[in-house]
N, C-alpha and C positions, 0 to 999 in steps of 0.2 A: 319886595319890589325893588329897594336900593341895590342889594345885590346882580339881578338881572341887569340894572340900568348901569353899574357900574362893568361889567362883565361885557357889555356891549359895547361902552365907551373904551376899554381896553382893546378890545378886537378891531374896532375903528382905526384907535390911534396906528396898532402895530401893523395893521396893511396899512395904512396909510405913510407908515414910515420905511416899511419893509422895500428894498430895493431888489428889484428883475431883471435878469440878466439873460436874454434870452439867445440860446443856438437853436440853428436851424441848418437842413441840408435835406440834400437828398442821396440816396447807395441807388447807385447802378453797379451791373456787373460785366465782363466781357467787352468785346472790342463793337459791339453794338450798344453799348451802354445800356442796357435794356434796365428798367425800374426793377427794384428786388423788394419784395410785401413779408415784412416779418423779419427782415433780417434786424438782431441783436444789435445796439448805440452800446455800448459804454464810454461815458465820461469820467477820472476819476482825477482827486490828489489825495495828501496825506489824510485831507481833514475828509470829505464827502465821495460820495461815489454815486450817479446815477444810471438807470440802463432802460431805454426806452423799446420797441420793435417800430420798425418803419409801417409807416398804410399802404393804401393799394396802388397808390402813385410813387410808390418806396424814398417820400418824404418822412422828416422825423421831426418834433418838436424837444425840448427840455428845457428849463427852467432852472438858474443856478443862481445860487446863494451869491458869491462873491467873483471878482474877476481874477484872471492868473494865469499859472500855466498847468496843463490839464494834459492827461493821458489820452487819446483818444483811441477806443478799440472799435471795431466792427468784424461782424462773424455771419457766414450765411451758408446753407450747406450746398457742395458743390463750387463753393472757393473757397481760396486761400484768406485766412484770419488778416486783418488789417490791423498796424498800429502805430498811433505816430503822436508824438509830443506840438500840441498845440497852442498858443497865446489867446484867451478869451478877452477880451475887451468889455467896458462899462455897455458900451452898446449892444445892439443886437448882432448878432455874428452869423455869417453863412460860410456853412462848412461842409462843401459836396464830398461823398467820398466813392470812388470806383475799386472794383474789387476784382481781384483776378482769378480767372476760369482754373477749375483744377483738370480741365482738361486739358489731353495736348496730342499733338499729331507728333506720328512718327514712320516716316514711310510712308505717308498716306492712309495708315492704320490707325484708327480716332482710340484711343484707350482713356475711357471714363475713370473716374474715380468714383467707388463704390460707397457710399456712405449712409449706412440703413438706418442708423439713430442719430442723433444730436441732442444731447442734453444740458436743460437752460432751468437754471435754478430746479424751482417743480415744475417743470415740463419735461416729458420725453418726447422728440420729434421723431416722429417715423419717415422715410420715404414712400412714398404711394407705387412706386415705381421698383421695389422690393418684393412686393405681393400681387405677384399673379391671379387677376378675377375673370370670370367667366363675362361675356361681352354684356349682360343685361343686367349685374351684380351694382347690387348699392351699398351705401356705406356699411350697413348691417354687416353684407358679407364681408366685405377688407376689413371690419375692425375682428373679424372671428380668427382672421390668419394669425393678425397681430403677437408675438411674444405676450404670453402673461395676460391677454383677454379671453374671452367665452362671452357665447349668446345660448342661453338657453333656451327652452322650445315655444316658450313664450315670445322669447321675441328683450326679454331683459337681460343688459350685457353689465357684465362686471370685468372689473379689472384687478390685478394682484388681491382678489378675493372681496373685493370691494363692489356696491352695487353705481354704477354712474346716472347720478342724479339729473347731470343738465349736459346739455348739447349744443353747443356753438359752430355756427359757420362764420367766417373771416373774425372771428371776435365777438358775434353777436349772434343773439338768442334767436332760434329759429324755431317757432309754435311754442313758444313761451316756454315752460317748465315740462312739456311731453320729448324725449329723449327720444323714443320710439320713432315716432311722427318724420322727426328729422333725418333718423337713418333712413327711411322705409324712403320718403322722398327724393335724395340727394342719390343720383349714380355713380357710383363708383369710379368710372373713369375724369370725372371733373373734378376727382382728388387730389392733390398736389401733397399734401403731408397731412397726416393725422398727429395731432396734439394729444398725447395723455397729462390731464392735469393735475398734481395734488392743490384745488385752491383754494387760496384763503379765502376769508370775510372779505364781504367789500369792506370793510374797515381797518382789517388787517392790513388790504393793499394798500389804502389809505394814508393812515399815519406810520406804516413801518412796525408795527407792534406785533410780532408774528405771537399769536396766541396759542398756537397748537392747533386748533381746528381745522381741518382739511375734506373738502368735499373733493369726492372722481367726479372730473366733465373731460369729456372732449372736443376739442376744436378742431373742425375741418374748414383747412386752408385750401382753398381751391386754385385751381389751375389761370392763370393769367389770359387766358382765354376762355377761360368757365365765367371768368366776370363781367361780363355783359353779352349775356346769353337767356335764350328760353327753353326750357327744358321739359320734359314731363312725359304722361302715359296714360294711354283710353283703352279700355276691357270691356268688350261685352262678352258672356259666355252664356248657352243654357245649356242643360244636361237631364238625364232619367230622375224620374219620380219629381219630375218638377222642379228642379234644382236649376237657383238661378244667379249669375253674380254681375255686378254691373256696376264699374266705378273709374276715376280718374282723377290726376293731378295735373296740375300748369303751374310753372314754376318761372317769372320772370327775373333777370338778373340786369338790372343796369349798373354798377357797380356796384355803392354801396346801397341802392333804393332797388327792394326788392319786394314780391308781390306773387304770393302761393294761393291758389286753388284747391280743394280736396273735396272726393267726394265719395262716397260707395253706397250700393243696396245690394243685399244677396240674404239668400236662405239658407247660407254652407256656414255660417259659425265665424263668417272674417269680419273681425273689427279691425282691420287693416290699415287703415291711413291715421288710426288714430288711437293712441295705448293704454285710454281708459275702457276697460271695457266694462258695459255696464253688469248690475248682479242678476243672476235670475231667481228672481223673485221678491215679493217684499214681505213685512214682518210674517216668521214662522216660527214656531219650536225647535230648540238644536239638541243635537244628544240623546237623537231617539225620543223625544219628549223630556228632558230633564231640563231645568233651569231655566231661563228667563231670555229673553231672546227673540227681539224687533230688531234690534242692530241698530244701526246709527241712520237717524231721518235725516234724508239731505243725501247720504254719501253713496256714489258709487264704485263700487270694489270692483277686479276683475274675476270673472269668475267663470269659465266655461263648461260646468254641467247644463244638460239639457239642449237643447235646439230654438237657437234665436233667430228669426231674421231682425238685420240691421238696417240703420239708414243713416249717413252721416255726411255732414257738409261742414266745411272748414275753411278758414281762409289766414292769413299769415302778412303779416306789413311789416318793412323795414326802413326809414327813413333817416336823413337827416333835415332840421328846417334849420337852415343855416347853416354858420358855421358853428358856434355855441349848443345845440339841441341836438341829441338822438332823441330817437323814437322807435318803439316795437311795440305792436299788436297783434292779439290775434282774438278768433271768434270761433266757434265749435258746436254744431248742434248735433246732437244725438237721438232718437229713438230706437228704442230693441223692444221685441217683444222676445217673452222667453216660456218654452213649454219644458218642464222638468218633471221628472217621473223616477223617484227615489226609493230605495229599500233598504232599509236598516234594520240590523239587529245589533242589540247593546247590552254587553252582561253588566250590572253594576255590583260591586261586589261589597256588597253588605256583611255578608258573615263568612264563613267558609263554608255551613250547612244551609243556609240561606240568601245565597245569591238569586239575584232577579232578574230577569231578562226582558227586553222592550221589541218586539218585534213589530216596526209600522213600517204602512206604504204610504207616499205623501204623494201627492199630486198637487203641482204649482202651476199656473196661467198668470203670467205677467207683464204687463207693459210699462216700460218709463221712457221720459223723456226730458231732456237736458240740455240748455242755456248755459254757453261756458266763454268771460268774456275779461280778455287781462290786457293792458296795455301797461308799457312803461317808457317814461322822461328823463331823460339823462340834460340837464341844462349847464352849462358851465361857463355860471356869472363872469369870472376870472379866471385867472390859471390857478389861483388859490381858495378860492370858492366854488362849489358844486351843490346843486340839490337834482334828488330823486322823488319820482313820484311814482306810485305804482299802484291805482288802484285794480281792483278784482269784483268779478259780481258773477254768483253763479245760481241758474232756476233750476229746480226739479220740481218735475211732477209722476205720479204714478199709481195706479191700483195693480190689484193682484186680488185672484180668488185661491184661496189656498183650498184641499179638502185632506185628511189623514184618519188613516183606520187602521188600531195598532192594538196589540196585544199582551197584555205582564203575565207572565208566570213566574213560579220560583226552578229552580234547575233540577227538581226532581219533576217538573210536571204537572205540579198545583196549579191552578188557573186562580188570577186574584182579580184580572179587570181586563175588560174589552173594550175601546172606544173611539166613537165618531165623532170627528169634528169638522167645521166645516169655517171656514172663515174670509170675511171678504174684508176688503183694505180699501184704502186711497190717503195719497197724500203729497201735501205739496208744501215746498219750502225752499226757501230765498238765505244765498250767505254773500254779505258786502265787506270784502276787505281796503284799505287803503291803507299806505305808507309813506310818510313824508322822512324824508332825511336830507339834512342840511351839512355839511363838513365843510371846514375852514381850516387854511394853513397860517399859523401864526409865525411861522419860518418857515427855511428849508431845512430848518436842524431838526425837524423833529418836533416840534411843537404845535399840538393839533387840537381844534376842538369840533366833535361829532353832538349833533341831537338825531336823535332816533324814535320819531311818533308815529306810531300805529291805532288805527282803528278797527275794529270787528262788527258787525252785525249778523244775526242768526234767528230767522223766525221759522216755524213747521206748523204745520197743524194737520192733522192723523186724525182717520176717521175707519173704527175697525167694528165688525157687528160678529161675532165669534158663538157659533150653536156647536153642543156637546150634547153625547147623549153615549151617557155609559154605562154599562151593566157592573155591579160589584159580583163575585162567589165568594159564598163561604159554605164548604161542604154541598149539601146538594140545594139548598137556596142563593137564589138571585134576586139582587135588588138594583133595581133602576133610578135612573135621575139622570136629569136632562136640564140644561140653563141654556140661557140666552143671553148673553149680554149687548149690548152696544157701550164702545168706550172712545170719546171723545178728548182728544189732545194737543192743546196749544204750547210752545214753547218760544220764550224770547229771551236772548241772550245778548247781552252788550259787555263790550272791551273794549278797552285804551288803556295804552301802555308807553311809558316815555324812558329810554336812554340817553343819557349825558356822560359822555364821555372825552376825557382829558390826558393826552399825552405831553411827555418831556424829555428832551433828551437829560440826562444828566453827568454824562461823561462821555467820551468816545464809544466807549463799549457797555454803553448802560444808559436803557430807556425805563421812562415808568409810564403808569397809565395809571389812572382815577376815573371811578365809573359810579355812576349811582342810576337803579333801574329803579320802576315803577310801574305796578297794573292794579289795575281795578275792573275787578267783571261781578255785571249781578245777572240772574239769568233768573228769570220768572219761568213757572210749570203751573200749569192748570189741566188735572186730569178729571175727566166726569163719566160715571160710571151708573150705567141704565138698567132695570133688569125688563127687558120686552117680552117674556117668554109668552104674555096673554097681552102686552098692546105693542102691536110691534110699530107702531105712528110715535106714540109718546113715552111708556115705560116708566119707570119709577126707580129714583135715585136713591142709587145705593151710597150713601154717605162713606161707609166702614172700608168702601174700595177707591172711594174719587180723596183728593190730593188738589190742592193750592199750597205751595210750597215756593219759597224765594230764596236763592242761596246768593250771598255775597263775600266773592274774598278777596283782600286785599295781598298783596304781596310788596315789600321795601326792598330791597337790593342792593347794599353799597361793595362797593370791592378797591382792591390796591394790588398792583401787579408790577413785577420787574422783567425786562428783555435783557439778557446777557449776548451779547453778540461779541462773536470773535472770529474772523478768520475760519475753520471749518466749524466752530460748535455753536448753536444755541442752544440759551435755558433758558423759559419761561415758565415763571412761576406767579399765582397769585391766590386768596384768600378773597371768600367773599363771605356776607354773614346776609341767610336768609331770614325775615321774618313775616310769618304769615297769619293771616286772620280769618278764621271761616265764621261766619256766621249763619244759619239755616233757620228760618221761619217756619213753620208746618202750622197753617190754619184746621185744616181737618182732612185725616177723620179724628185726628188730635191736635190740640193745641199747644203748640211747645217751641221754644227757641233753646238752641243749641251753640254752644260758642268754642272754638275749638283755636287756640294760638300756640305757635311755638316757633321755633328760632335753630337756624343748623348753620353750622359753621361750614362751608366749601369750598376745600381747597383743592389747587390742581396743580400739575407740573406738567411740563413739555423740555421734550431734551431730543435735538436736534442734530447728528454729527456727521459730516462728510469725511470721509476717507478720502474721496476721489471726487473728480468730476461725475465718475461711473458707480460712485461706490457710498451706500451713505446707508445711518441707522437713525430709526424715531421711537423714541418710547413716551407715552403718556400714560398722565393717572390724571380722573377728573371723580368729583362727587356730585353727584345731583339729585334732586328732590322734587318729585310731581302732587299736586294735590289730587282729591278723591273725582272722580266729574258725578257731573250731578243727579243721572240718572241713580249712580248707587249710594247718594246720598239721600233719596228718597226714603221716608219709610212706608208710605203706600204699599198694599196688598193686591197684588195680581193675583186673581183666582178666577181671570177666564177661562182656565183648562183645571179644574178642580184636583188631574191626576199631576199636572207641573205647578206648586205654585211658589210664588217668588216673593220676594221684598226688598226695598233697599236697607241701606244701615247710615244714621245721621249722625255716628260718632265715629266715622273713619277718621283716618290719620293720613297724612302723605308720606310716599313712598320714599325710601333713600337708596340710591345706588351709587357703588364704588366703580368705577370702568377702568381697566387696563387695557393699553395697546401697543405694540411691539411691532414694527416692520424693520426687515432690512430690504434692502436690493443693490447685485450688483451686474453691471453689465460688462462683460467683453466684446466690445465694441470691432476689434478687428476682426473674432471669429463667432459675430453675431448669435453670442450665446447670452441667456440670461437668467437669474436666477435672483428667488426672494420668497422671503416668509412674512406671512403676517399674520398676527395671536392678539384676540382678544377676550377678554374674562370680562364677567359682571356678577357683581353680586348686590343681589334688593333687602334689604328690611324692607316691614312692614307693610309688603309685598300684597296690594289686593286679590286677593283670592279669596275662591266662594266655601263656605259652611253649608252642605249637603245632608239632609235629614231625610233617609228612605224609611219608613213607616211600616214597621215588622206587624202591629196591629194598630186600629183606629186610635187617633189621642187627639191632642189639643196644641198649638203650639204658638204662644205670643195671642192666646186666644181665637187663633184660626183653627176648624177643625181641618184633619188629617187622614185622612180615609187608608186603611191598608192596600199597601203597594202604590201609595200616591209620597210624592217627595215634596220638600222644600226646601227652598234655599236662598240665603242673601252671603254680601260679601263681607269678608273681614280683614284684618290686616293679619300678616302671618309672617316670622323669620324665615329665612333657609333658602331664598331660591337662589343657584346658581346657573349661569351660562357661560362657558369658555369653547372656544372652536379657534382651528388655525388651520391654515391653507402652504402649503410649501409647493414653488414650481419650479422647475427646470426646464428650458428652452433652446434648442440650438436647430442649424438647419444641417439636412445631408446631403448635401451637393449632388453625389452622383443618381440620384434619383429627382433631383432638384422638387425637395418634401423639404417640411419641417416638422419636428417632433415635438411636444410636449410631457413631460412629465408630472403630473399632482397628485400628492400625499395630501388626502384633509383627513382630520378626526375633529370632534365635537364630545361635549359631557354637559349634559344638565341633570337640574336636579328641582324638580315641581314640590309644590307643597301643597295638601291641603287637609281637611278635615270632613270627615263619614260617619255620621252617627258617633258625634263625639269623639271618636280616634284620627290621633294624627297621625298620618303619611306622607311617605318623602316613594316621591318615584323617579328612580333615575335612569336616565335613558343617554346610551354609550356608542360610536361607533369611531369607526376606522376603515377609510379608505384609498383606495389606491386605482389610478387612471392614465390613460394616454389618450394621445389623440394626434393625426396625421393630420398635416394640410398641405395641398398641393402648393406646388412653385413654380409647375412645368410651364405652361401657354395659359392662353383666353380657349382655346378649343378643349382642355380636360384643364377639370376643377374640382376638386376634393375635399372634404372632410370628414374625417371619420374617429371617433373618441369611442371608447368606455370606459366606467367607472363601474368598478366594483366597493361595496360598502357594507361593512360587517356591524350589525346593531348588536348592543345587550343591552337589555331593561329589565327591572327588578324593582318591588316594594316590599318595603320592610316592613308594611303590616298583611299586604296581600300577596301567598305566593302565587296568586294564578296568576298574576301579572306578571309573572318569571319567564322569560322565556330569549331564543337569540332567534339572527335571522340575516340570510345573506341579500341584496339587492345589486344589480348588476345594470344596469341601466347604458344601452348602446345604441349610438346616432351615427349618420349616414347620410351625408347627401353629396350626390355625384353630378355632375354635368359635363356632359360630350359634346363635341361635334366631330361624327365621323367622316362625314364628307359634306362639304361646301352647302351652307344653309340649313345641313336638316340637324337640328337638335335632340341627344334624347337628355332626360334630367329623370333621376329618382331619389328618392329620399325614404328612411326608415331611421324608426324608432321603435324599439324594444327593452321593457323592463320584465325583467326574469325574478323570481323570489325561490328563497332556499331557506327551509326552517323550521321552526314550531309553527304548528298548523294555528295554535292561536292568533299570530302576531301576522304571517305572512298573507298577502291575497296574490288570487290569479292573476299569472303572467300575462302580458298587454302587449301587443303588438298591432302595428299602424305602418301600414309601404303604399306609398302615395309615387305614380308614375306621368310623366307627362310626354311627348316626342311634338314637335315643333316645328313649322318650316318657316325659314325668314322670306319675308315677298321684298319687293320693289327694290330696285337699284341700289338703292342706300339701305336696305338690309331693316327699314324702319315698323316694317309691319311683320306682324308674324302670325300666321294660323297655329291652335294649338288644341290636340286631344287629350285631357287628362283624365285619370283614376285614382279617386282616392278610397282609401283604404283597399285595397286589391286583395287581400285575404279575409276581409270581413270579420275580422279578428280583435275590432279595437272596442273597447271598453272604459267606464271609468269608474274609478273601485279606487277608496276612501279606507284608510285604516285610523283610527284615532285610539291613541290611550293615555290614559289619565290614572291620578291617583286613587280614582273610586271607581274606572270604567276601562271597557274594551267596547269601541264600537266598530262596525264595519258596514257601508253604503256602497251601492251600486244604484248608477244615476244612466239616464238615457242618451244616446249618443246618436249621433247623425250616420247614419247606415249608409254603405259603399254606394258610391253614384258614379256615374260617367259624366264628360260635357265635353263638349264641343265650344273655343272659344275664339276670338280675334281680339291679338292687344296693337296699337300702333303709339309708338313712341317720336311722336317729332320732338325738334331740335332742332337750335338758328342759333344767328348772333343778333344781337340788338343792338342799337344804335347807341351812340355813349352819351346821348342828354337822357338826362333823367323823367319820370314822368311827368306828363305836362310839358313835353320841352323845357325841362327845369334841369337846370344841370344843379351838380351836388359836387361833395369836397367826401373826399378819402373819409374811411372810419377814423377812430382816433383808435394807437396803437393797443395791441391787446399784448 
C-alpha cells in the first residue's frame, strides 16, 4: 500500500509543478481563408519536436515543455509547405497560419496541381479526387482503386497484404470495430482523402514508445461540405420464387455529432449493412464425422453456405459532451435463420491398404439471434491526463435441429458402418467486456505513467438431446445400436487483467519503458450427461460422460524495453519474462487436480528505417505464448456419436511462437507509381493439434470402447508447424487509357503436423502465384475493375502419398458500370474460379454473373428503378476442398438458385443545420 501512496503523491507533486505552455492557432488556406481539417502543425527546436493535424474548424492545440524560439512548419495538400521561425512566450500563444494555393491562373487557364499521395509519418494520404467512381459507389469501391488495396468478394479489404481491422471517419470510430459497416454506408463522393494507417497502440501514441506493433485502419476525411449533411439509402425489391430484399441507412452529419440508422430483411443471402455474418447452423460434426466439434458458444462466424434469410437493425452515435469528453456508441441486432444441406466425402488415410471413407448428407435448420452493444469515453481530465472507458455486452441466443446419414467403407468397398443421427440444440449465452485506462504525463520529455484494467465475463448454457442409430457389418452379420443422449451445459468464465506501465526519456535519442502485466481467469464447466433412450422426461445419469471441472490460470508479466530514435532509424527492442500457472480441478467422472507452471523468456525487436519521406523499410521479430483453453483441457468423454468420439487432455502445455515480419514500400510520387513487399513466417512449438485414432478393429481406448471404423481423438501439443507467405505489388497508372494497373506476386508455405494411429505427419502445402488487375480512371459514367490470379498449389506427406498431388486455381473478378446514355445504367459483375490438376485435390469450376440495368428518376437523379439477375448462368456452386494430415475431404453445400427482382432504391441527401442535436452546438473533434 506504501508504494501506491507514495507513487501517487509523486504524480501529484510533478503535475502540480509541471509548467504549460500552451500554442494555439488556426490554418486557413487561399485568398478566402477557408479553414483546412487535417492539415500537419509541426513545432520544433533542438531539444523537442511536436506535430498536431488541425479539426474541423482547422484549429490546432499543442502543449510545450518550455518557452523559446521554435521552427514552425505547416503542410496541407494542394498548398505550398509553410515555415517560419517563431518566439513562444510563458503564456498562451495564438498563432494563425494561412497557406498559399498551389494553384494559379495563367491566361485564364486555372492549372491545378496534381497531388495523389501525401505521406505523414504512418499515414499515406490519398486524394479522392484521383479515383474516378461510378455515381452511387461507396467507400468500399474507392478504397479497391486505391495503389496497393483489394476487397475481396466478401466484402474484406486488405492493404499491402495486410487485413484493415478498423475504420475511421474524420478521426473516429464509426460502428465501433465493424470495418465493413462503415464502407458500405459512407458514399464515395463525400470523400475528400482516404488515410491508409500503419497505427500504433493507443499507448504507443501516447507516451512516444513506438513498440513495433501496427494495426491497418483507414480514415476517411470527408468533404467540408459532407460535414454537416444527411445522407443515406431506402430499397425495396421483390423478385421470382419469392425472393425478397428490403433495407436502409440514414446517416446524419452535424459536424462532429453524428447519428446512423441501419436496417435490412431479405431471403437472397445479404448480410449487408453489417459484416458479422451469422454461422449456419449450431453444434454439428466436422470432417465428415471425425473429431469433436460444437465450435465456440456465444460466437458468430461468417459463414455463407446454405440460404438464410436476415433481419438486421443498427444504429451508430458520435458525440462530443463538452469540451473534455468524446463519446462513440453503437447497437446491432441480428437475426438469421439458416437452411444448409451438405455432402461430404472424406478419405482418412489410415494405411495405404486400408484407408477409409465417410460418405454423409447433413441437413441443418437454424436460427440465432444477437444483441451486440459497445460504447466508448474518451475524458480529458487535463492536457496531461486522460481516461478511457470502453465497455461491451453481447447476447446470443439460438437452436438448430441438425439430422446426418452417412456411410464408412474401406476403399476396396467393405462396408464397416451406416448411421443416423439426429440432433436438436439450443443455446444461450451472454459476454460482458469493460476497459478502464487511465494515462498521465509526468512531462513533456517523455515521462509517462499508463494503468491498463480490463474486465471479462462469459456465461452459456447448451441444451443438446442427440439420437443414433447405427448398424455395425462384419462379413455378412449386422449389428445394431441405437443411444440417446441428452447433454446439458453450463459454462462461466471470469477475467481481469491490469497493466502498468512506465516510460523515460533517458537521453535525446533514447527512451525506456517498464511494464508489469497481470491476469487471473477461472472458468467453471459443468457438463451432465442423460441416457433417455426408455425415459425420455428424466433419463439416467451417466457419470463416466458428465464433467464438473474448474480451471484457473494465473499469468505475471514483467518486461523492460528500449526506443532508439534517430533521425531516419528506429530500434525497439525488449524482453519480457512470462510466468504461468494452470491449475485444473476435475470432480468426476474422475477425481484429480492437475498443476501445470512454467516460465518463457520473450523477446522482440523492431527496426524502423526511412530512406525517404517516400521510401522506408520494417523488420520485426516477436515471441509469444498462448495457453491451452479450456474446452481442450477437459478430460470428459464425448460419446454422443459413438462413430466420433472425443476428449480433452488436462496436461496440455502452451504454445510458443517465433513471428518474423519484413515490409518495404516505396512510392514515386511524381509518376504515381508504387511498390512494396511484405513477408511474414511463424513458427509454433507445442503447437495444439489433435492425436486421431481410426480403429482398424474393435479395442479399448483410455477405457472407452472403439467399435471398428469408429475414431477418437483428443489434443496434444506437437513441434513443426510452420507458416510463411509474402505479397509483392506493383502499381502504376496508364494515362492514355486513363486505367491503372496492378501487379501481385504472392507465394505461401506451410507445414501442419499431426498424428494417425500413432504415426507422425508433416503435410505441406506450397503455392505460387501471380495476378493483375485494371481499374478504371476514365469518368463517373464507365467504371471498372477487372483482376486475376492465378495460383499454383503443391502438397505432399511424408507418410501419406495419396496426399501427393499439384493443382492450378485461377480465380477472376469483374465488375463494370456504364451509363450509356443520360440516366439508364447498365452494372455487371462476375466471378469465376477455374481448377486445373489432380482430380484428388481439385473441385469443379464456379462460376456466378450477377446483371442489373437501372434507370435514374427525379430531377436530382435521387431515385432509381432497377431490374436485376443474379447468377444469370445458373452455374454457381459451393464446393469445400479440405486436406489435412490424416484426410481429404470434399463438400458441396446448397446455394441460393438464379432469381430475378424487380427493385426501387432512393437516396436522399441535404445539409443540416450546424447546431448540434438538441440545438446543442459542439466543438471540432480533437486532431487525429
Amino acid at each position: 500500500m506504501k508504494p501506491i501512496i507514495l507513487l501517487l503523491l509523486i504524480i501529484s507533486a510533478t503535475t502540480a509543478w509541471s509548467q504549460e505552455i500552451l500554442l494555439q492557432g488556426k490554418v486557413t488556406g487561399g485568398d478566402n481563408k477557408e479553414a483546412l481539417v487535417n492539415a500537419l502543425i509541426t513545432i520544433s527546436n533542438e531539444n523537442n519536436k511536436y506535430q498536431v493535424l488541425s479539426n474541423l474548424d482547422g484549429e490546432y492545440k499543442i502543449t510545450l515543455k518550455e518557452a523559446g524560439k521554435y521552427k514552425l512548419e505547416a503542410m496541407y495538400l494542394g498548398y505550398k509547405n509553410y515555415a517560419s521561425m517563431v518566439t513562444v512566450t510563458p503564456k498562451t500563444n495564438q498563432l494563425d497560419v494561412t497557406l498559399e494555393s498551389m494553384f494559379t491562373e495563367l491566361n485564364e487557364v486555372e492549372i491545378v496541381g496534381d497531388v495523389p499521395v501525401v505521406i505523414k509519418e504512418d499515414t499515406l494520404q490519398f486524394s479522392s479526387s484521383n479515383y474516378k467512381t461510378h455515381e452511387d459507389a461507396t467507400a468500399e469501391d474507392l478504397v479497391s482503386k486505391i495503389p496497393g488495396m483489394d476487397r475481396d468478394e466478401n466484402g474484406n479489404v486488405t492493404s499491402e497484404g495486410e487485413t484493415v481491422k478498423k475504420v475511421l471517419v474524420d478521426g473516429k470510430e464509426f460502428f465501433g470495430d465493424d470495418p465493413k459497416s462503415a464502407m458500405q454506408n459512407l458514399p464515395a463522393e463525400m470523400i475528400d482523402y482516404v488515410q491508409v494507417i500503419d497505427q500504433k497502440s493507443d499507448q504507443a501514441e501516447f507516451t512516444g514508445f513506438d513498440d513495433g506493433n501496427r494495426t491497418k485502419a483507414i480514415n476517411f476525411v470527408t468533404k467540408k461540405d459532407a460535414k454537416y449533411a444527411y445522407f443515406g439509402k431506402a430499397e425495396a425489391g421483390y423478385g421470382s420464387d419469392e425472393r425478397y430484399s428490403a433495407g436502409g441507412n440514414i446517416n446524419i452529419f452535424k459536424g462532429e455529432q453524428r447519428l446512423s440508422f441501419t436496417g435490412l430483411s431479405n431471403n437472397v443471402n445479404q448480410q449487408g449493412f453489417m459484416s458479422d455474418n451469422l454461422s449456419s447452423g449450431g453444434p454439428r460434426r466436422r470432417g465428415g464425422g471425425r473429431g469433436r466439434g460444437n465450435g465456440t458458444p456465444g460466437e458468430i462466424s461468417a459463414k455463407s453456405n446454405g440460404i438464410n434469410t436476415s433481419h438486421l437493425l443498427g444504429t451508430n452515435y458520435i458525440d462530443s459532451w463538452g469540451e473534455k469528453i468524446d463519446v462513440t456508441g453503437s447497437y446491432s441486432y441480428k437475426l438469421v435463420d439458416n437452411v444448409t444441406d451438405e455432402a461430404s466425402s472424406t478419405e482418412y488415410l489410415v494405411s495405404e491398404s486400408s484407408n477409409q471413407i465417410v460418405d454423409e448428407i447433413l441437413d441443418i435448420d437454424s436460427r440465432k439471434e444477437n444483441h451486440n452493444f459497445n460504447f466508448r469515453m474518451d475524458y480529458e481530465l487535463s492536457p496531461k491526463t486522460s481516461i478511457r472507458i470502453r465497455p461491451s455486452i453481447k447476447m446470443e441466443n439460438g437452436n438448430s435441429a441438425n439430422s446426418s446419414l452417412s456411410n464408412t467403407y474401406l476403399k476396396d468397398g467393405t462396408d464397416l458402418n451406416s448411421s443416423d443421427m439426429k440432433q436438436f440444440s439450443t443455446n444461450n449465452s451472454a459476454d460482458i467486456n469493460n476497459s478502464f485506462l487511465i494515462r498521465h504525463k509526468l512531462n513533456d520529455n517523455g515521462r509517462t505513467l499508463t494503468l491498463d484494467w480490463k474486465l471479462y465475463y462469459h456465461n452459456d448454457d447448451t441444451y443438446q438431446d442427440v439420437f443414433t442409430n447405427i448398424n455395425y457389418f462384419e462379413g455378412d452379420n449386422t449389428e445394431n445400436d441405437s443411444t440417446a443422449q441428452r447433454i446439458l451445459g453450463d459454462t462461466e468464465k471470469f477475467r481481469t487483467s491490469a497493466n502498468l506501465i512506465f516510460t523515460e526519456k533517458l537521453a535525446k535519442n533514447l527512451q525506456l519503458k517498464l511494464n508489469y502485466f497481470q491476469s487471473w481467469e477461472k472458468q467453471d464447466v459443468n457438463t451432465r450427461t442423460y441416457d433417455i433412450m426408455d425415459d425420455a422426461n428424466e433419463g439416467d445419469f451417466i457419470e463416466e460422460l458428465s464433467n464438473t471441472f474448474t480451471s484457473n490460470q494465473n499469468i505475471y508479466r514483467p518486461e523492460a524495453g528500449l526506443l532508439f530514435k534517430k533521425e531516419k532509424l528506429n530500434i525497439t527492442t525488449s524482453l519480457q519474462y512470462q510466468y504461468s500457472a494452470l491449475l485444473n480441478e476435475s470432480i468426476y467422472p474422475t477425481q484429480e487436480n492437475t498443476t501445470t507452471n512454467f516460465g518463457h523468456f520473450l523477446p522482440s525487436l523492431s527496426i524502423n528505417y526511412k530512406f525517404s519521406r517516400s521510401k522506408r523499410l520494417r523488420f520485426s521479430y516477436q515471441k509469444n505464448v498462448s495457453l491451452p483453453n479450456v474446452t481442450n483441457l477437459q478430460s470428459v468423454v464425448d460419446y454422443s456419436d459413438p462413430l466420433n468420439i472425443s476428449s480433452g487432455n488436462p496436461y496440455l502445455e502452451g504454445e510458443e511462437s517465433h513471428v518474423l515480419r519484413f515490409n518495404y514500400r516505396n512510392f514515386n510520387i511524381a509518376r504515381k507509381e508504387m511498390f512494396f513487399i511484405n513477408l511474414s513466417a511463424t513458427q509454433t512449438d507445442n503447437k495444439v493439434t489433435q492425436y486421431t485414432f481410426i480403429a482398424e478393429n474393435d479395442t479399448t481406448i483410455n477405457g472407452v470402447p472403439v467399435r471398428k471404423g469408429a475414431s477418437y481423438t483428443y489434443p496434444i501439443n506437437l513441434d513443426g508447424y510452420i507458416n510463411a507467405r509474402g505479397i509483392m505489388v506493383y502499381s502504376k497508372p496508364i494515362n492514355p487509357i486513363k486505367t491503372n494497373i496492378s501487379s501481385m506476386t504472392m507465394g505461401s508455405y506451410t507445414r501442419n503436423v499431426g498424428i494417425t494411429n500413432d504415426i507422425t505427419s508433416f503435410t505441406y502445402d506450397k503455392s505460387l502465384g501471380q495476378g493483375i488487375r485494371l481499374s478504371s480512371n476514365i469518368s463517373k459514367r464507365v467504371d471498372f475493375n477487372i483482376s486475376s490470379m492465378w495460383t499454383y498449389h503443391w502438397i505432399n506427406n511424408n507418410a501419406n502419398a495419396s496426399l501427393n498431388g499439384n493443382y492450378l486455381h485461377n480465380n477472376i473478378r469483374a465488375s463494370i458500370n456504364v451509363e450509356p446514355i443520360e440516366r439508364l445504367i447498365l452494372n455487371t459483375s462476375f466471378t469465376g474460379n477455374i481448377y486445373n490438376g489432380d482430380d484428388d485435390l481439385i473441385q469443379d469450376n464456379i462460376y456466378k454473373w450477377n446483371a442489373h440495368i437501372a434507370y435514374k428518376m427525379f430531377k436530382n437523379r435521387r431515385g432509381e428503378a432497377r431490374f436485376s439477375v443474379s447468377d444469370i448462368l445458373n452455374q454457381n456452386s459451393s464446393i469445400s476442398r479440405t486436406v489435412t494430415e490424416s484426410s481429404i475431404q470434399t463438400s458441396t453445400y446448397n446455394v441460393l438458385p438464379r432469381y430475378f427482382m424487380v427493385s426501387f432504391i432512393y437516396r436522399p441527401k441535404g445539409k443540416t443545420n450546424q447546431k448540434g442535436f438538441g440545438d446543442r452546438g459542439g466543438r471540432g473533434p480533437k486532431p487525429f
